[in-house]
N, C-alpha and C positions, 0 to 999 in steps of 0.2 A: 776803674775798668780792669777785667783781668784779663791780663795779658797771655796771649795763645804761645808757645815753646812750640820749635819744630827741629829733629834732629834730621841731620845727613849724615849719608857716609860721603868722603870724597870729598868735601868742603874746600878742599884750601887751594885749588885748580881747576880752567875749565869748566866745564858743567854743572859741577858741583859748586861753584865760586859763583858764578854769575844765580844760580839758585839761590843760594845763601842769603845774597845780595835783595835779590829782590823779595824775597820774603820778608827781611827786615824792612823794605822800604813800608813792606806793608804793614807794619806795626808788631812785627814776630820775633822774638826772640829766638835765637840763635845758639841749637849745640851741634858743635861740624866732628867730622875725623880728617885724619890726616896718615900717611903711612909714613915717611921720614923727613918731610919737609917742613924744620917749625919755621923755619925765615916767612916759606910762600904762608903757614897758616898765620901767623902774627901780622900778616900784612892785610889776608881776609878780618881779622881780629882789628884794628885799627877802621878799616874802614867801614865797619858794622857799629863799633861803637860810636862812630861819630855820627850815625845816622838815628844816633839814642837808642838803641837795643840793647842788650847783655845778648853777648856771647862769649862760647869759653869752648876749645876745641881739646879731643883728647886723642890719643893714637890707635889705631885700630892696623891690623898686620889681615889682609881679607885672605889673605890665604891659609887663615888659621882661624877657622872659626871659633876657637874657645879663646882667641882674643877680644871677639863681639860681644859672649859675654862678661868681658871684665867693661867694656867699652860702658854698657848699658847699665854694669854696678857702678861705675865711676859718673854717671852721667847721672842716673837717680837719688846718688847720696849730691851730689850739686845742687840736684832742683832741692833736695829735703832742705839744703842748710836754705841755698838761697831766698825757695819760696814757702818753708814750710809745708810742702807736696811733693812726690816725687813722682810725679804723674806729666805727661806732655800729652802735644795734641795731634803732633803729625812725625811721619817716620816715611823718609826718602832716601831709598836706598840703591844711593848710585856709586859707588866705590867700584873700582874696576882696572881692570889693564886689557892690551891686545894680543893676543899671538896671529902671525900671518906665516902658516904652511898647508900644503895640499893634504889633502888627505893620505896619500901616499906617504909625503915626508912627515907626518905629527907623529913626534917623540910621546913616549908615556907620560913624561913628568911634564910636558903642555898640557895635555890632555887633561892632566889631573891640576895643574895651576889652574885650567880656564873653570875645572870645575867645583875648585875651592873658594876660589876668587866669587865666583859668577853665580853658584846657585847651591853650594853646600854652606856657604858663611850667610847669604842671603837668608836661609833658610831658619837657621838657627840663629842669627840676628833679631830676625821678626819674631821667632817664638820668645826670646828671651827680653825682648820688649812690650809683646803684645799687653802683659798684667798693666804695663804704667801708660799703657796709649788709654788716652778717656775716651768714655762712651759720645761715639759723635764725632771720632778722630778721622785720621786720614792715611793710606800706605798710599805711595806710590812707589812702584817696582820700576827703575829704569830699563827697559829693552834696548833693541836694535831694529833698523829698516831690515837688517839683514836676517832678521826674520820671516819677512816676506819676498825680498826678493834673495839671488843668493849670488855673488861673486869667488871665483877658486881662491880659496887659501883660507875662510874665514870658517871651515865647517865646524871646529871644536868651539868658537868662539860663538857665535850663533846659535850652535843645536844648546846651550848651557840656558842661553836668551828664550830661547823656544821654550824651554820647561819651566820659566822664570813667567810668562805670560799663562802659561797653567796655572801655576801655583798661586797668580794674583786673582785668576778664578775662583777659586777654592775660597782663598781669604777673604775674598767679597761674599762663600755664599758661606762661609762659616761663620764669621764675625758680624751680618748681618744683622742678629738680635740684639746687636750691642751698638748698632746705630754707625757703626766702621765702615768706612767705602773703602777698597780697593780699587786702584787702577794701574795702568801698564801705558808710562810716556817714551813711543819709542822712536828717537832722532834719526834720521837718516846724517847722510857724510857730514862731516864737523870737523872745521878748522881749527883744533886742539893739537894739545902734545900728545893725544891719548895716542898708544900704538908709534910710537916714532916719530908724531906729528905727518903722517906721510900725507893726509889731506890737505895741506899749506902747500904740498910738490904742484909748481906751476904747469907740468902737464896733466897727472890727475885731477888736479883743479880744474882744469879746461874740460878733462871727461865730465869729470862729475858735473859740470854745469850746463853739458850739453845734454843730459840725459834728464835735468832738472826741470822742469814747467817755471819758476820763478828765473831760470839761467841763472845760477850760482849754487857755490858752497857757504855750507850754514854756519853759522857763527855760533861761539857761545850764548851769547844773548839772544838766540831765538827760539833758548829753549826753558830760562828761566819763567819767563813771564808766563808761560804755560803750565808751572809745576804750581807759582804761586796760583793763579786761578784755581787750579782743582786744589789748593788749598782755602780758597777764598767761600763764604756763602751761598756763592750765586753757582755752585759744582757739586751743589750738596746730593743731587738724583742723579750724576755720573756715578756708577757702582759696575766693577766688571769689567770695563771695556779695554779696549787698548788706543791710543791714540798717538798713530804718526805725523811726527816733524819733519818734514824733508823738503818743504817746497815744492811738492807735487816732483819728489824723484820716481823714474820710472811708471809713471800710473799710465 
């Protein structure tokens, strides 16, 4: 059987961690990034292998997008040694950070973090992957609910998410001929460190789960199992779309 490779960015925490996770369950081999944390990535790294997958994470700095492409030369001389191919099958590109000011208070160099971080590394990530993604592969683009709906402070972080959902457009009707799906998995609130952890704050909490249809905030794990699927067979005619996790916030 040949085994399907699925890269992330963001692996070794959060979202990215619990993705990981379950992709290997499902019989996926594993290459993650990580921006300075090897302890949290060797800890994803133990618990992937023991579920019998090969994974091997490498460092990626997402505010520097010409470290995406060293990420994606270090990642394809891997597969060459490991598999004699340096070619994969899926590419999840969730790596990221928050900033939270008003439009009034965002400093330039936020402005320009949310937009290196969030849709200029994105960008140049996925072109310097697409040659080794196989025909039949899979992108998914992480977004934000705050895409649709909007809360004060979050405008440079969002509007970055906003053109990150265009651009999975695009890739769905460009790479079409090559049998590639694009898609856009975007979480509503999430109980992470992401952003300061401020979603774990027991009064936030209380907001966000009153505004929620399920009554609560979302976990990491309610959003892996959704990335595996549209990596799965049974996702092969999703192409295009965008699809929110939130528990029915705000609808």
């Amino acid at each position: 059987m040949n085994q399907k490779t699925a890269i992330i960015t963001g692996g070794s925490r959060g979202l990215g961690r619990d993705m990981a996770i379950n992709l290997a369950k499902n019989g996926i081999n594993i290459i993650f990034s990580y921006n300075s944390n090897l302890q949290k990535a060797n800890e994803v790294i133990e618990e992937i292998t023991s579920l019998g997958q090969k994974v091997v994470a490498f460092p990626f700095d997402a505010n520097n997008y010409k470290s995406g492409q060293e990420f994606i030369e270090n990642a394809t001389k891997y597969l060459q040694k490991e598999h004699g191919n340096s070619n994969f099958d899926f590419l999840i590109n969730n790596a990221g950070t928050g900033t939270f000011n008003l439009v009034t208070d965002t400093k330039e160099e936020q402005f320009n973090e949310m937009m290196n971080v969030h849709l200029k590394s994105v960008y140049f990530f996925t072109q310097a992957a697409i040659p080794y993604l196989n025909d039949g592969g899979r992108i998914i683009n992480i977004s934000s609910g705050l895409t649709r709906f909007s809360f004060p402070g979050m405008s440079a972080y969002a509007m970055m998410k906003g053109a990150i959902e265009v651009f999975t457009r695009y890739l769905a009707k460009e790479l079409g001929g090559r049998k590639i799906t694009a898609n856009v998995v975007a979480p509503g609130a999430i109980a992470t460190d992401f952003a300061g952890g401020s979603n774990k704050d027991e009064e936030k909490s209380a907001i966000i789960s009153s505004i929620t249809a399920l009554g609560r905030v979302g976990e990491a794990k309610d959003i892996g199992g959704a990335v595996a699927f549209l990596c799965s067979e049974k996702a092969g005619w999703i192409n295009g779309q965008r699809i929110e996790i939130s528990g029915g916030m705000l609808v």
